[in-house]
Backbone as CSV, one residue per row, in Angstrom:
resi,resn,N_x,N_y,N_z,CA_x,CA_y,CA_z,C_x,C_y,C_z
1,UNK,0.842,-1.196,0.000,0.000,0.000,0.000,0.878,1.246,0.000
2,UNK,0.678,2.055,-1.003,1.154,3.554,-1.028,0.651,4.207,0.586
3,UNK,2.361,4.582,0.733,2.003,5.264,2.376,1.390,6.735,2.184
4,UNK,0.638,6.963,3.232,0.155,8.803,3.067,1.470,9.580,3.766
5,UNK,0.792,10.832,3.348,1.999,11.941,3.435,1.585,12.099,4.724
6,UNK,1.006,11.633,6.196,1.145,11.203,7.315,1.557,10.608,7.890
7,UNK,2.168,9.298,7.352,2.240,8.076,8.198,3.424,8.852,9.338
8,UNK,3.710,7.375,10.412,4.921,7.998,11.361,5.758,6.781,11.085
9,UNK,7.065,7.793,11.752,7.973,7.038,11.931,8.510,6.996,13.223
10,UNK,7.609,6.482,14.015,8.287,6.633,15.520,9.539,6.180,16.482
11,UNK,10.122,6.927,16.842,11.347,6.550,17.191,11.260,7.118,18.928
12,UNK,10.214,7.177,19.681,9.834,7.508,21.404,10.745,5.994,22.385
13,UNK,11.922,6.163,22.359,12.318,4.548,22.721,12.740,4.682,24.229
14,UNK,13.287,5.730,24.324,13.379,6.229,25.665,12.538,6.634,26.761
15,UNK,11.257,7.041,26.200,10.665,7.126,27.333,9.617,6.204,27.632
16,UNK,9.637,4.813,28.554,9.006,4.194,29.113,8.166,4.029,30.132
17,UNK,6.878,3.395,29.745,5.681,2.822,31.350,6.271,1.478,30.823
18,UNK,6.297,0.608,32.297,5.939,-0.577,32.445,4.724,-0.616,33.425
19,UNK,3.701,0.035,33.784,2.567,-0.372,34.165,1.657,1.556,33.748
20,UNK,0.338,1.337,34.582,-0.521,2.094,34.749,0.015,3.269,35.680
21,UNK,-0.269,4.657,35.099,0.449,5.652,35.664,-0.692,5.988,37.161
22,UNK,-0.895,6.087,37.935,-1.874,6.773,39.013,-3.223,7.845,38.565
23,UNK,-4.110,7.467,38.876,-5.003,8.713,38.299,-5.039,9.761,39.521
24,UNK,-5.241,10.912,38.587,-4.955,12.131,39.592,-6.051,12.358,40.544
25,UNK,-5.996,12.609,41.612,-6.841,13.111,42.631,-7.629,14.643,42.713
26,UNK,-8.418,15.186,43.130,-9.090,16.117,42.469,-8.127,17.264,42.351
27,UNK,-7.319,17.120,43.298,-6.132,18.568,43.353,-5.109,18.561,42.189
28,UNK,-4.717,17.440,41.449,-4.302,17.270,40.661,-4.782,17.479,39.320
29,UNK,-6.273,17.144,39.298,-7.394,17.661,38.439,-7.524,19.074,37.798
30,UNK,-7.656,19.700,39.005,-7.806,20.949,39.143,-5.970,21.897,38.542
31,UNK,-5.389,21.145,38.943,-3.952,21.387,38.931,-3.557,21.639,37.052
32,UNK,-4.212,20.598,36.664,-4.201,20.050,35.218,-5.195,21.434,34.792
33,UNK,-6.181,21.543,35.344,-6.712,22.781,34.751,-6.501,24.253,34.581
34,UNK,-5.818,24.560,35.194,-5.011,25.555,35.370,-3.607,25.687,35.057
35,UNK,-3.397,24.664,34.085,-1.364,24.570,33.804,-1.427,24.556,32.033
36,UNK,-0.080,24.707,31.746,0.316,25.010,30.344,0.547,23.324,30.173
37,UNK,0.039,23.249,29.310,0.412,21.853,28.553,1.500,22.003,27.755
38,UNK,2.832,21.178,27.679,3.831,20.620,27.080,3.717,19.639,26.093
39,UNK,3.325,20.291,24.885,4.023,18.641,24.205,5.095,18.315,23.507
40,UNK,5.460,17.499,24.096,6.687,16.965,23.264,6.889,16.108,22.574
41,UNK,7.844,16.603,21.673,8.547,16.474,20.283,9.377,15.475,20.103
42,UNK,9.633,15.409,19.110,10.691,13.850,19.346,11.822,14.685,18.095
43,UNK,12.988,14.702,18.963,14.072,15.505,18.195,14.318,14.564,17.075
44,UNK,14.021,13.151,16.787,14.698,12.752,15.203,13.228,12.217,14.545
45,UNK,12.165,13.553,14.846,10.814,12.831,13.936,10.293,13.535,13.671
46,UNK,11.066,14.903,12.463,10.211,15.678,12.116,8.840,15.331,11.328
47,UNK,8.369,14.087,11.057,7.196,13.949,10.623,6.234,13.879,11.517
48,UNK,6.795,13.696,12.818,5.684,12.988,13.768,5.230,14.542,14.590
49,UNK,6.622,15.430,14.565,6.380,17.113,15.083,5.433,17.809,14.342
50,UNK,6.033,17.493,12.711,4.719,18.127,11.726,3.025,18.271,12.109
51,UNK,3.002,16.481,12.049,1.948,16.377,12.492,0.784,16.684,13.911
52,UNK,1.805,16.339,14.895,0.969,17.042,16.041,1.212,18.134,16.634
53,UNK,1.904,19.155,16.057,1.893,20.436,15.678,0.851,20.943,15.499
54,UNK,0.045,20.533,14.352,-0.846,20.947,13.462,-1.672,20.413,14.223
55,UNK,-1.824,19.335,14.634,-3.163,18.909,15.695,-3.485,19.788,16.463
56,UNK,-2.512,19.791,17.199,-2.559,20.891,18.554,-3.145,22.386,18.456
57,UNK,-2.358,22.522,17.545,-2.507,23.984,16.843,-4.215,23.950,16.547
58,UNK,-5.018,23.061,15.900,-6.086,23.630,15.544,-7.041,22.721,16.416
59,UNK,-6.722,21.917,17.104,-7.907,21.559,18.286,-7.484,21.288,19.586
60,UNK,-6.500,21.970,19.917,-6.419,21.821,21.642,-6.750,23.332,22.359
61,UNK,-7.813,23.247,23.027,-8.459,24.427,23.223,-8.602,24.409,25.127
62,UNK,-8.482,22.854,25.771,-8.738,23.016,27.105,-7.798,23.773,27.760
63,UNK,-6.166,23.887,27.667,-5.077,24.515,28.401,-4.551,25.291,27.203
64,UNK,-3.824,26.291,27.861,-2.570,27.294,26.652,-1.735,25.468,26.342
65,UNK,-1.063,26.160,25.691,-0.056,25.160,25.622,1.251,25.230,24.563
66,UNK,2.364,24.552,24.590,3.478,25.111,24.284,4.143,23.513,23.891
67,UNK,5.087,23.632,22.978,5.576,22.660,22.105,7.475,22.189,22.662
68,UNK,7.969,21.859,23.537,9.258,21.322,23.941,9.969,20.132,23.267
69,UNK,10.864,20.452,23.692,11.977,19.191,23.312,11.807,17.965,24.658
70,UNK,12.559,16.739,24.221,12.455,16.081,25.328,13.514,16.383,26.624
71,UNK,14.365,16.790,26.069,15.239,17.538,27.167,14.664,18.301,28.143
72,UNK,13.807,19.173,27.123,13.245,19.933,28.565,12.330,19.310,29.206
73,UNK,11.727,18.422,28.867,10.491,17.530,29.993,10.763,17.274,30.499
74,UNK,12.170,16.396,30.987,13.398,15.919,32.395,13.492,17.400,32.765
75,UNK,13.459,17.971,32.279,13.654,19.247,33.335,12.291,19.950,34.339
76,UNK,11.178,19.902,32.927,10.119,20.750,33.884,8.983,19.421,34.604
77,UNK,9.153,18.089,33.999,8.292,17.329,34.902,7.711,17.402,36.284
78,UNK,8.889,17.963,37.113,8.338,17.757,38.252,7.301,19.352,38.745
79,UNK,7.148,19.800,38.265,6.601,21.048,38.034,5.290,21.278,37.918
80,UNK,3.807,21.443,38.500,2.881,20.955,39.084,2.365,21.984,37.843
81,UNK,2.601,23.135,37.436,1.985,23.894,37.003,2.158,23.578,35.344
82,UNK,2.943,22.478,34.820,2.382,22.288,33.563,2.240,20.654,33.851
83,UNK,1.570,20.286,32.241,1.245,19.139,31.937,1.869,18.484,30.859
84,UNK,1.755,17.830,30.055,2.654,17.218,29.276,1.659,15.973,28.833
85,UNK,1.592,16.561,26.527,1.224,15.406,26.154,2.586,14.721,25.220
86,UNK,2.410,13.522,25.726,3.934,12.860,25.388,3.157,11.578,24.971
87,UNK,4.057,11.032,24.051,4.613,9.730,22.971,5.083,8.796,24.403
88,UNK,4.719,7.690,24.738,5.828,6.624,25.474,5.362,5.110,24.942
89,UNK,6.786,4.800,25.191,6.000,3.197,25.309,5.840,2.308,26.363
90,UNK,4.344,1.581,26.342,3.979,1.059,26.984,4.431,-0.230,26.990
91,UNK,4.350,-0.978,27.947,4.302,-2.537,28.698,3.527,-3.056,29.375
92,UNK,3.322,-4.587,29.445,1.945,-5.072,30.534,2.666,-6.063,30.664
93,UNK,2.678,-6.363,32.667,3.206,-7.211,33.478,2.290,-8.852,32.292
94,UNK,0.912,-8.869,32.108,0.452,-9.841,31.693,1.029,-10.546,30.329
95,UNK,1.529,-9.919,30.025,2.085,-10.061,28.269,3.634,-10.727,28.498
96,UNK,3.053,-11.612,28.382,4.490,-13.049,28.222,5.236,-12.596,26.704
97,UNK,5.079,-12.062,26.047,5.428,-11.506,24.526,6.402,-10.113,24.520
98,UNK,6.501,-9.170,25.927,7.123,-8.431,26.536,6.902,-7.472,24.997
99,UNK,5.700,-7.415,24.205,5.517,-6.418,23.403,5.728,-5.091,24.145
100,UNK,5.782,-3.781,23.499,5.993,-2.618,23.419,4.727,-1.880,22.559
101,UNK,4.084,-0.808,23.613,3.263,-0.026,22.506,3.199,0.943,22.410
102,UNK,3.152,2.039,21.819,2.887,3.287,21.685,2.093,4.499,22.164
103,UNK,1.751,4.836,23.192,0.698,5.698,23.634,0.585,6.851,23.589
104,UNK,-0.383,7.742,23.470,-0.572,9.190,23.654,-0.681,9.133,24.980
105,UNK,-0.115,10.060,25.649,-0.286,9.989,27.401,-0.627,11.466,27.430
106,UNK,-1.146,12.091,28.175,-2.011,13.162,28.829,-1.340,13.091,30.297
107,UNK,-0.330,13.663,30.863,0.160,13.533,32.174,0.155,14.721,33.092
108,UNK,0.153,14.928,34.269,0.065,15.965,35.093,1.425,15.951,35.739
109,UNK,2.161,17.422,35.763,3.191,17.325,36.408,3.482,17.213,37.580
110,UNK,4.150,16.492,38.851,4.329,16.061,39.855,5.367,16.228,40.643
111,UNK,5.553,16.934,41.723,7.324,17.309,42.227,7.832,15.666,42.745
112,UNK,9.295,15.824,42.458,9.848,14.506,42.978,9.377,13.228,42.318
113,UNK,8.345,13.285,41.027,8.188,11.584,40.595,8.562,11.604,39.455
114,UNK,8.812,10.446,38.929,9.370,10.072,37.896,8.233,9.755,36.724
115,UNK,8.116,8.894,35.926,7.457,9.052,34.219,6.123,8.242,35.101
116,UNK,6.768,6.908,35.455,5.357,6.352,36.232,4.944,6.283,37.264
117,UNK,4.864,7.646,38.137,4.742,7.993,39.331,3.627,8.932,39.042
118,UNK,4.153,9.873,37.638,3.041,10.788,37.192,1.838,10.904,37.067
119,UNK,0.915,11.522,37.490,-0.896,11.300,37.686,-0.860,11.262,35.958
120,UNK,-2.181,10.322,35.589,-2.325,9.544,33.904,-3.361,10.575,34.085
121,UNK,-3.277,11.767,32.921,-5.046,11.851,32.936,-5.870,11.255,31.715
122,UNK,-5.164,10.816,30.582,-5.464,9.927,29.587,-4.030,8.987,29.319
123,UNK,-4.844,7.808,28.624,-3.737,7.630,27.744,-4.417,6.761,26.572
124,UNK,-4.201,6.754,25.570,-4.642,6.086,24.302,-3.857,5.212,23.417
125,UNK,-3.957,3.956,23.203,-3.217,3.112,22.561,-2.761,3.660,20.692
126,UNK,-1.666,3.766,20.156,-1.547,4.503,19.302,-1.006,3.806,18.141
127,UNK,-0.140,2.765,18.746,0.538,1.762,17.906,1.428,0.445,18.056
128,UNK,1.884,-0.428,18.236,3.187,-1.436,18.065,4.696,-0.620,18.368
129,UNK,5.104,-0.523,19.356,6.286,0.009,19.726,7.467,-0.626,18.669
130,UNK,7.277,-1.824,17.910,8.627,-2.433,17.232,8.604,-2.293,15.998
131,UNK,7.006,-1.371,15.362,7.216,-0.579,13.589,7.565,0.333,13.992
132,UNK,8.176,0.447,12.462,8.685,1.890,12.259,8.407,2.584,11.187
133,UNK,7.007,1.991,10.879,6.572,2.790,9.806,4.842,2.119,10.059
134,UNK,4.256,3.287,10.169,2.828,3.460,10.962,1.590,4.104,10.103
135,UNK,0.377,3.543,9.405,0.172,4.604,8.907,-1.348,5.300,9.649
136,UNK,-0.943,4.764,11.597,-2.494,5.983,11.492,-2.102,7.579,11.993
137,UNK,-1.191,8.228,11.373,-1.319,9.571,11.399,-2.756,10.441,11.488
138,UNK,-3.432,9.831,10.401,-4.661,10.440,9.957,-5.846,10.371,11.311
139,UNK,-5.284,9.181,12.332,-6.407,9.486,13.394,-5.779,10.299,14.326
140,UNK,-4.648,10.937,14.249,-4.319,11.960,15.238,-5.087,12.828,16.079
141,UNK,-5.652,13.737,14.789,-6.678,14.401,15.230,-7.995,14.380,16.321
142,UNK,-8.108,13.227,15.629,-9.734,12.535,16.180,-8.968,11.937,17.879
143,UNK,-8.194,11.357,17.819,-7.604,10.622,19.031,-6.760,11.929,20.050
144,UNK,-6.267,13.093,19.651,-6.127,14.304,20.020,-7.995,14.981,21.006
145,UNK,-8.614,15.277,20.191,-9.741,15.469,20.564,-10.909,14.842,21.098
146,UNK,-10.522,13.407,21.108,-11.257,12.887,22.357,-10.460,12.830,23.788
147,UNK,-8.799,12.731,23.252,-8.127,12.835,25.071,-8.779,14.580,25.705
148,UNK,-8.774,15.302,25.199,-9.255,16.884,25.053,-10.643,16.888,26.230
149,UNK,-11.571,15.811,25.670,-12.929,15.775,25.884,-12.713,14.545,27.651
150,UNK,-12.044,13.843,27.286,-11.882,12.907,27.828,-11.591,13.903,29.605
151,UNK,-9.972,14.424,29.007,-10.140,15.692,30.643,-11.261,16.392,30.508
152,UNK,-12.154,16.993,30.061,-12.911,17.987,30.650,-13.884,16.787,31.413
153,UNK,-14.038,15.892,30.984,-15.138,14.585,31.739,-14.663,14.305,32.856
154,UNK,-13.537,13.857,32.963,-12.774,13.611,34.615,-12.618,14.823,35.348
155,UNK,-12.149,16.410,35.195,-12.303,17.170,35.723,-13.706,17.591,36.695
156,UNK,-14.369,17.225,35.929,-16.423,17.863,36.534,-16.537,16.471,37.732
157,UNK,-15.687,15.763,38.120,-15.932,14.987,38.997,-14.997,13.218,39.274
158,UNK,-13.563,14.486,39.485,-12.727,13.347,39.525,-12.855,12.105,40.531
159,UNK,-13.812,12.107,41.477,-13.873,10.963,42.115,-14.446,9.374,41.533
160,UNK,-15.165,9.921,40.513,-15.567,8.617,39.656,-14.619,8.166,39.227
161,UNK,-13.841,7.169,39.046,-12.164,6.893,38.944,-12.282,6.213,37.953
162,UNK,-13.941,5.235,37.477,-13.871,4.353,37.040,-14.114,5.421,35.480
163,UNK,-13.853,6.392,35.189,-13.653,7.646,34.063,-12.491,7.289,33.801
164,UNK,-11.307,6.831,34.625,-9.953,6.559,34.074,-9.486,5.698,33.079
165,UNK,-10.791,4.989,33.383,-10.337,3.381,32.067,-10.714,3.717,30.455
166,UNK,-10.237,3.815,29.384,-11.172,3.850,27.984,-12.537,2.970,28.193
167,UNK,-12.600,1.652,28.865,-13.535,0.576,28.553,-15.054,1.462,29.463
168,UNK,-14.917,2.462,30.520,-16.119,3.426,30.168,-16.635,3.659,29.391
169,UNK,-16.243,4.000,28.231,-16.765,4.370,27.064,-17.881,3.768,26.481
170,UNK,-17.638,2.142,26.520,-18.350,1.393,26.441,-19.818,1.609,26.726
171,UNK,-20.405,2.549,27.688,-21.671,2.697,27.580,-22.311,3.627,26.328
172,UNK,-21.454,3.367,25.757,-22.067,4.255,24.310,-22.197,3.087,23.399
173,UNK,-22.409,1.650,23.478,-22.253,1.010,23.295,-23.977,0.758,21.543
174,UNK,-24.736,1.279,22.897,-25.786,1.065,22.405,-26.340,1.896,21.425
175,UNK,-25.574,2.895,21.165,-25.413,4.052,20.141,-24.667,3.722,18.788
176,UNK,-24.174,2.483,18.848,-23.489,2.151,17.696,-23.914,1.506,16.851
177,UNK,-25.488,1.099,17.008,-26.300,0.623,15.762,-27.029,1.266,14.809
178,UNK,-26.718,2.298,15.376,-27.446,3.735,14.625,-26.087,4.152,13.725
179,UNK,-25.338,3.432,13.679,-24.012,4.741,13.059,-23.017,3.096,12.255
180,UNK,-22.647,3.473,10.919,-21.963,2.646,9.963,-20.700,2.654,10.484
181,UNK,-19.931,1.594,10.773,-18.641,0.974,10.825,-17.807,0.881,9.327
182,UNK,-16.741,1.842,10.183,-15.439,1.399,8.445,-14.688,0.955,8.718
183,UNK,-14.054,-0.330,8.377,-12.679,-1.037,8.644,-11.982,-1.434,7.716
184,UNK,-11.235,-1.601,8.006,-10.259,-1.909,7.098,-9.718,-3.691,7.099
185,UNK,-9.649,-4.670,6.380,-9.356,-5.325,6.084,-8.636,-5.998,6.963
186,UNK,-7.238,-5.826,7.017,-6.302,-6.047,7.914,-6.690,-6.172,9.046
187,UNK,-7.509,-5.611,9.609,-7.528,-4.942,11.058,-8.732,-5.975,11.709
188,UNK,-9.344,-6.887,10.843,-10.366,-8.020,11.415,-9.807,-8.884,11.624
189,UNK,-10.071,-9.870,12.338,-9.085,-11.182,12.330,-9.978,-12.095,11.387
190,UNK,-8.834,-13.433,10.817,-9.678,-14.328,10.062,-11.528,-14.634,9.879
191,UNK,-11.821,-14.843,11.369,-12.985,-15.495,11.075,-13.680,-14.058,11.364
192,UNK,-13.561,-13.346,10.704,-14.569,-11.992,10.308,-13.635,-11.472,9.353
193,UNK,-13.351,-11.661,8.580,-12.635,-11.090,7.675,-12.989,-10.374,6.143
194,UNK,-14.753,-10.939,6.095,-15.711,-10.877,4.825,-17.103,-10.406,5.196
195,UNK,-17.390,-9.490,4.294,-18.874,-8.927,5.079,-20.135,-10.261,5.209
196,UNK,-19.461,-11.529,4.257,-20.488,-12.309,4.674,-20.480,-13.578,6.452
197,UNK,-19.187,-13.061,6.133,-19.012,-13.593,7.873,-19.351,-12.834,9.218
198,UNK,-19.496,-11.272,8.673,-19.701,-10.232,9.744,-21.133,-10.558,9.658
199,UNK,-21.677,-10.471,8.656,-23.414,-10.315,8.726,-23.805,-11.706,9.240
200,UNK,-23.340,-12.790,9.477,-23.996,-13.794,10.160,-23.601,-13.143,11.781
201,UNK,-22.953,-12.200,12.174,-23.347,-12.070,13.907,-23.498,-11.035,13.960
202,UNK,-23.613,-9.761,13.192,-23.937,-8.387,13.142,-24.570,-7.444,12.391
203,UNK,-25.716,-7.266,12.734,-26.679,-7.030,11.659,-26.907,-5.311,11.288
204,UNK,-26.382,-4.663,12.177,-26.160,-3.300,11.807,-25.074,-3.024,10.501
205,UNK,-25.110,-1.886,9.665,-24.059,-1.402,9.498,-22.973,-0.982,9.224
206,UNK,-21.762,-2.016,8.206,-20.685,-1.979,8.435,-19.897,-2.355,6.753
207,UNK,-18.939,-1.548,7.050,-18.495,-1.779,5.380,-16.957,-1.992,5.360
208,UNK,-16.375,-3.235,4.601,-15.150,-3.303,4.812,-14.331,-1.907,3.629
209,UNK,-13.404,-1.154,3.825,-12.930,-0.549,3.367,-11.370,0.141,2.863
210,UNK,-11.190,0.635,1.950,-9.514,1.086,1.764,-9.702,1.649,2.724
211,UNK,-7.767,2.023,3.527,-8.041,3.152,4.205,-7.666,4.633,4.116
212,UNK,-8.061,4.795,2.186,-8.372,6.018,1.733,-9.780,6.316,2.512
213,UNK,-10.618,5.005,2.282,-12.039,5.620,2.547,-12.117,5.787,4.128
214,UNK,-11.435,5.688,4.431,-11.767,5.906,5.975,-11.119,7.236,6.224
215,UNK,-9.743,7.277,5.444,-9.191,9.019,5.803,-9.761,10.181,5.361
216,UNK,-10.915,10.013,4.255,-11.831,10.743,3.747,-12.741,10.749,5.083
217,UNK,-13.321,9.877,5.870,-14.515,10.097,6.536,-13.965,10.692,7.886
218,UNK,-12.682,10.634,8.414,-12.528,11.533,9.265,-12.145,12.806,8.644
219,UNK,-11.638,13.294,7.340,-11.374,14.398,7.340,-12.733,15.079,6.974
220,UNK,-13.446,14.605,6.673,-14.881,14.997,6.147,-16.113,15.141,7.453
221,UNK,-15.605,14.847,8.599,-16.312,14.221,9.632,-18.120,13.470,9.425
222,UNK,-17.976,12.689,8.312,-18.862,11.742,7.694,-19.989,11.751,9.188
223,UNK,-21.051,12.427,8.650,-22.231,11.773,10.165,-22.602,10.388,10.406
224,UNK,-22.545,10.060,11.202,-23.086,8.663,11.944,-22.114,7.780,11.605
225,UNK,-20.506,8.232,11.519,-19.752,6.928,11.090,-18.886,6.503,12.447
226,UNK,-18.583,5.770,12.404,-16.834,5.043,13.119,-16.293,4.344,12.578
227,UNK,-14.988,4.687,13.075,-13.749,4.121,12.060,-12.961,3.267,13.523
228,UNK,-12.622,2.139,13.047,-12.131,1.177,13.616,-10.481,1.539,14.100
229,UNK,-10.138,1.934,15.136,-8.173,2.108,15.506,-8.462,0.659,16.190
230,UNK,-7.349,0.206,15.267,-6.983,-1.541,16.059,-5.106,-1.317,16.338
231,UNK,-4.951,-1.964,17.383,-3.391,-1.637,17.327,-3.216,-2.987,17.981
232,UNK,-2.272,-3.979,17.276,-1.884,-5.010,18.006,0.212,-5.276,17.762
233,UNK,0.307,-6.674,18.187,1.682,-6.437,18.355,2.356,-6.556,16.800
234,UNK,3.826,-7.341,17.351,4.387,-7.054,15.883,3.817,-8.651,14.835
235,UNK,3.491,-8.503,13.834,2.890,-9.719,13.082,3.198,-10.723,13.146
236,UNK,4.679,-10.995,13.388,5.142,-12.612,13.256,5.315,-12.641,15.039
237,UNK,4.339,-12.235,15.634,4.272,-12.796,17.190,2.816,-13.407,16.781
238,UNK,3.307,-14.634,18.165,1.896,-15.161,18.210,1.447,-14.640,19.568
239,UNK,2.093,-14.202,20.632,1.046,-13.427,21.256,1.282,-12.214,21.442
240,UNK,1.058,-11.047,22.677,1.094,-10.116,23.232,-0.947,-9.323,23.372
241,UNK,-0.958,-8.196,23.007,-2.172,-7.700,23.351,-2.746,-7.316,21.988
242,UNK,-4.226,-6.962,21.990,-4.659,-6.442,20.723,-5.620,-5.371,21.105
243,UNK,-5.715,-4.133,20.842,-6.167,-3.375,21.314,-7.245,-3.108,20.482
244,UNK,-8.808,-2.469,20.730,-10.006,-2.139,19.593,-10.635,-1.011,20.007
245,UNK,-10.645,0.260,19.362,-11.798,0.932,19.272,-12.100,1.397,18.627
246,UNK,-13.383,2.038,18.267,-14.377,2.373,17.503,-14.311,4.232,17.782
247,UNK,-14.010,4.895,17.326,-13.978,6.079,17.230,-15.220,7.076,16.116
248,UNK,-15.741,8.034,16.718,-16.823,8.509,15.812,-16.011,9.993,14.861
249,UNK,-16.512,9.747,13.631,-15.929,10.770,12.519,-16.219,11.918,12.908
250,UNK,-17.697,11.883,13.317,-18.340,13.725,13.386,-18.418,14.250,14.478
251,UNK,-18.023,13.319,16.099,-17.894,13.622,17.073,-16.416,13.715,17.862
252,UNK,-15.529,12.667,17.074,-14.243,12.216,17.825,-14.623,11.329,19.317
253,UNK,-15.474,11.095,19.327,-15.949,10.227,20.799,-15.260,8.700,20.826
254,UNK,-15.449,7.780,21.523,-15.144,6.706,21.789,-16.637,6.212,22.164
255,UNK,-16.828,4.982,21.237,-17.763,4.143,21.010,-17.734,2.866,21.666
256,UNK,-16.286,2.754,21.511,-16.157,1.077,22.151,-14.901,1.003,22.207
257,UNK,-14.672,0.251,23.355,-12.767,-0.025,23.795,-13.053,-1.416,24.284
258,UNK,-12.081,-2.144,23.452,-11.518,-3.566,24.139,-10.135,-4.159,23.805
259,UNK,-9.723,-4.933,24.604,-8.790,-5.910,24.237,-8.531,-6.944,24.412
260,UNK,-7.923,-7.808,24.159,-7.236,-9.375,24.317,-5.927,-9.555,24.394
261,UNK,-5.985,-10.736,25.077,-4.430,-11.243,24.657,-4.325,-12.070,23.020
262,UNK,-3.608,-12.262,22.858,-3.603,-12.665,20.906,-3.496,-14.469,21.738
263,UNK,-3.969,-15.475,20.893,-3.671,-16.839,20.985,-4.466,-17.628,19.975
264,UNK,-4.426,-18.942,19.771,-4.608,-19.434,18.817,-6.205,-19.186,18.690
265,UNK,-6.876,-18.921,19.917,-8.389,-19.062,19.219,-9.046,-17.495,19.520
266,UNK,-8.057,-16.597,19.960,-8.475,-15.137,19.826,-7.161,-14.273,18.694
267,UNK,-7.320,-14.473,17.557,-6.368,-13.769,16.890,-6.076,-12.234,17.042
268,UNK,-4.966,-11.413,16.397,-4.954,-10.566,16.239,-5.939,-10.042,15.236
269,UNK,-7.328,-8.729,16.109,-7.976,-8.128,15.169,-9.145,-7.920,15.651
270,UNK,-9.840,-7.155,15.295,-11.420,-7.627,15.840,-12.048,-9.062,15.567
271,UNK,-12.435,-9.465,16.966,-13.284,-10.843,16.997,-14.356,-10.982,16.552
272,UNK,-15.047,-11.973,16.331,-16.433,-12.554,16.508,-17.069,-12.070,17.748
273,UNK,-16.314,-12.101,18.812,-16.941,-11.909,20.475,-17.309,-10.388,20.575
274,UNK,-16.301,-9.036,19.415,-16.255,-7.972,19.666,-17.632,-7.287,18.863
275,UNK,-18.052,-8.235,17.684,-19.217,-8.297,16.988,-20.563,-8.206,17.718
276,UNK,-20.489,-9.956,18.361,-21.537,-10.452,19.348,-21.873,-9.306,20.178
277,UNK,-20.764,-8.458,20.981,-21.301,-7.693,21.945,-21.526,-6.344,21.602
278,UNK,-21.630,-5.959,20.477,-22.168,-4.772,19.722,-23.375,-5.036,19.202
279,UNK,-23.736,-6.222,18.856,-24.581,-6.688,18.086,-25.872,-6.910,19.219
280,UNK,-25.650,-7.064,20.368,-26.615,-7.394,21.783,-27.730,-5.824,21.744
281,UNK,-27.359,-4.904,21.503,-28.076,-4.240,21.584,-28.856,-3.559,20.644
């Protein structure tokens, strides 16, 4: 496939989670609301600066915010009064496959802690930590502007904690039979891989597609659509994690979040099971 004049080339190798960062407490909340957001850059990726540059620039509207090197984030981290959206890669104690993934992190600055000490106020699965050539640039935006939406939701009442997980989202669950699914090929696993295998467990909806046609429907913000972000490990593994959600074109919302571990009878991709439970309502 001809790459778009988006794709990434991520090279974030240095800065690591091996688990779940802390969710912030309301003072921290509040803390986040009132601070300059940092994002940082990755000094050998001017494609990846290009791009969320331009994100930032035209839809980050909750904090001021200001564009750094990674140098300076070891410097101002511990610093309560900004925040910092940063590139890391992730790890999970559960993953015998010791995959690596990519996240958008949303972090609050903290005196005295280190990367995973830092209050999480989002974080979003973005990609496979071991490519190096990526092509969802094009959901930047959309995945930019739901972490956006995502803090102003935890702010109005940070004690609901259970706001911290994506799989909240999930109660929008029942909203997704009203609205057409675009996926892409790749991104199903075998035994859904053909609209005549989807339509025996899902009767809403859904169209397999290039993913020209899908970069048209977010730049177009297509009404009543979602576009499928699947991020799993590197291909010639047989296990690690597989990540799924359903993102809306004309809203940027989150429709549906799940994952698995990859094994012989849950492949890498959307399932049959991820069908079934969209299909319940």
């Amino acid at each position: 496939m001809q790459k778009s004049l988006t794709a990434l080339f991520f090279s974030f190798l240095t800065l690591t989670l091996n688990c779940q960062a802390p969710f912030p407490d309301s003072k921290e909340i509040q803390q986040f609301m009132v601070s300059k957001t940092c994002v940082v850059l990755d000094d050998g990726n001017p494609a990846y600066n290009a791009l969320i540059k331009q994100a930032v620039n035209d839809y980050w509207k909750i904090t001021p915010f200001e564009f750094i090197k990674r140098s300076e984030f070891a410097i101002r981290k511990s610093d309560p009064s900004y925040s910092f959206l940063i590139v890391t890669e992730t790890s999970f104690e559960k993953d015998k496959s010791t995959s690596r993934y990519n996240f958008i992190n949303l972090i609050q600055g903290k005196k005295g802690a280190d990367l995973n000490e830092m209050p999480e106020i989002c974080a979003f699965p973005l990609s496979f930590a071991g490519e190096d050539d990526l092509e969802y640039g094009y959901k930047i935006e959309a995945i930019l502007s739901f972490i956006q939406k995502h803090a102003s939701l935890i702010s109005t009442d940070p004690s609901q904690t259970g706001r911290r997980y994506l799989k909240y989202y999930n109660k929008n669950i029942p909203e997704v039979g009203n609205r057409t699914i675009l996926v892409r090929e790749e991104d199903l696993s075998p035994l859904i891989n053909t609209i005549e295998k989807i339509k025996a467990l899902y009767k809403y909806r859904i169209e397999i597609v290039p993913e020209e046609a899908i970069i048209k429907a977010i730049k177009e913000k297509t009404p009543k659509t979602l576009v499928l972000h699947k991020v799993g490990p590197d291909p010639e593994s047989k296990s690690g994690y597989c990540f799924k959600m359903l993102i809306g074109t004309d809203d940027n919302e989150l429709y549906y979040y799940n994952q698995h571990l990859i094994d012989k009878t849950n492949p890498d991709g959307l399932l049959p099971a991820d069908l079934k439970r969209l299909a319940r309502f």
